[in-house]
C-alpha positions in Angstrom: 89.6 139.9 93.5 90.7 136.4 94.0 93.8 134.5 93.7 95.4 137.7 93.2 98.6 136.3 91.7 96.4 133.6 89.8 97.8 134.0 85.9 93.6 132.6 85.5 92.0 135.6 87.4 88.4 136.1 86.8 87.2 140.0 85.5 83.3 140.9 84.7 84.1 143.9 81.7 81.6 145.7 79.7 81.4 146.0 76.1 79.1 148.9 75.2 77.8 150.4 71.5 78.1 154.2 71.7 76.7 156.9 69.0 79.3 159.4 68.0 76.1 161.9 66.2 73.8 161.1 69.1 76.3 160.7 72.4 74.0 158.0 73.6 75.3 154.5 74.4 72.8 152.2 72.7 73.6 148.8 73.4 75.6 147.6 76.7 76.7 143.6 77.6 78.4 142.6 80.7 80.6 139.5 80.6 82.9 137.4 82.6 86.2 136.3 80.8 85.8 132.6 81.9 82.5 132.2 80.8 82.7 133.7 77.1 84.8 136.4 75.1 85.1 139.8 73.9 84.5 139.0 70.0 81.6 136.7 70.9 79.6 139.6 72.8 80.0 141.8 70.3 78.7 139.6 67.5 75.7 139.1 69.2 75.4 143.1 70.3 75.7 143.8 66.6 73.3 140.4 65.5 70.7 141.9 67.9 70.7 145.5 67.2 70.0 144.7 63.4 71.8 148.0 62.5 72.5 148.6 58.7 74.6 151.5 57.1 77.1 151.7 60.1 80.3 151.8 60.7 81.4 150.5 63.9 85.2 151.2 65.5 86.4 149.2 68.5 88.9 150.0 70.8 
Protein backbone atom coordinates (compact mmCIF):
# COMPACT_ATOMS: atom_id res chain seq x y z
CA UNK A 1 0.00 0.00 0.00
CA UNK A 2 1.09 3.48 -0.50
CA UNK A 3 0.82 6.67 1.35
CA UNK A 4 -0.57 4.73 4.04
CA UNK A 5 -2.17 7.68 5.79
CA UNK A 6 -3.05 9.23 2.22
CA UNK A 7 -7.11 10.08 2.81
CA UNK A 8 -6.70 9.26 -1.53
CA UNK A 9 -5.24 5.67 -1.21
CA UNK A 10 -5.50 3.57 -4.21
CA UNK A 11 -7.37 -0.21 -3.77
CA UNK A 12 -7.87 -2.77 -6.91
CA UNK A 13 -11.49 -4.59 -5.54
CA UNK A 14 -13.48 -7.14 -7.31
CA UNK A 15 -17.04 -6.98 -8.21
CA UNK A 16 -18.20 -10.56 -9.08
CA UNK A 17 -21.89 -11.97 -10.30
CA UNK A 18 -22.56 -15.16 -8.35
CA UNK A 19 -25.63 -17.79 -8.92
CA UNK A 20 -27.48 -18.64 -5.80
CA UNK A 21 -29.30 -22.09 -7.78
CA UNK A 22 -26.01 -22.92 -9.53
CA UNK A 23 -23.10 -21.72 -6.77
CA UNK A 24 -21.05 -20.66 -9.69
CA UNK A 25 -19.67 -17.13 -10.03
CA UNK A 26 -20.45 -16.08 -13.59
CA UNK A 27 -19.17 -12.89 -14.29
CA UNK A 28 -16.03 -11.24 -12.35
CA UNK A 29 -14.36 -7.42 -13.02
CA UNK A 30 -11.42 -6.17 -11.30
CA UNK A 31 -11.08 -2.35 -10.82
CA UNK A 32 -9.07 0.33 -9.37
CA UNK A 33 -11.01 3.12 -7.35
CA UNK A 34 -9.04 5.98 -9.11
CA UNK A 35 -9.62 4.84 -12.40
CA UNK A 36 -13.58 4.12 -12.35
CA UNK A 37 -16.36 3.05 -9.83
CA UNK A 38 -18.28 0.47 -8.25
CA UNK A 39 -21.74 1.35 -10.00
CA UNK A 40 -20.07 1.74 -13.40
CA UNK A 41 -18.53 -1.92 -13.33
CA UNK A 42 -21.46 -3.35 -12.59
CA UNK A 43 -23.60 -1.70 -15.32
CA UNK A 44 -21.41 -2.91 -17.78
CA UNK A 45 -21.20 -6.70 -15.96
CA UNK A 46 -24.94 -6.69 -16.17
CA UNK A 47 -24.89 -4.75 -20.12
CA UNK A 48 -22.55 -7.63 -21.14
CA UNK A 49 -24.04 -10.65 -19.62
CA UNK A 50 -27.48 -9.83 -21.46
CA UNK A 51 -29.26 -11.69 -18.61
CA UNK A 52 -33.19 -11.35 -18.57
CA UNK A 53 -35.67 -12.62 -15.84
CA UNK A 54 -33.12 -12.05 -12.91
CA UNK A 55 -33.00 -10.58 -9.95
CA UNK A 56 -29.81 -9.36 -8.84
CA UNK A 57 -28.92 -8.35 -4.91
CA UNK A 58 -25.70 -6.44 -4.12
CA UNK A 59 -23.99 -6.15 -1.08
Amino acid sequence: MKNYNSSQQNFVSIVSVFACKRGLVVGMEKFENHETSEIQVVQDLITAMDLQGVVFSFD
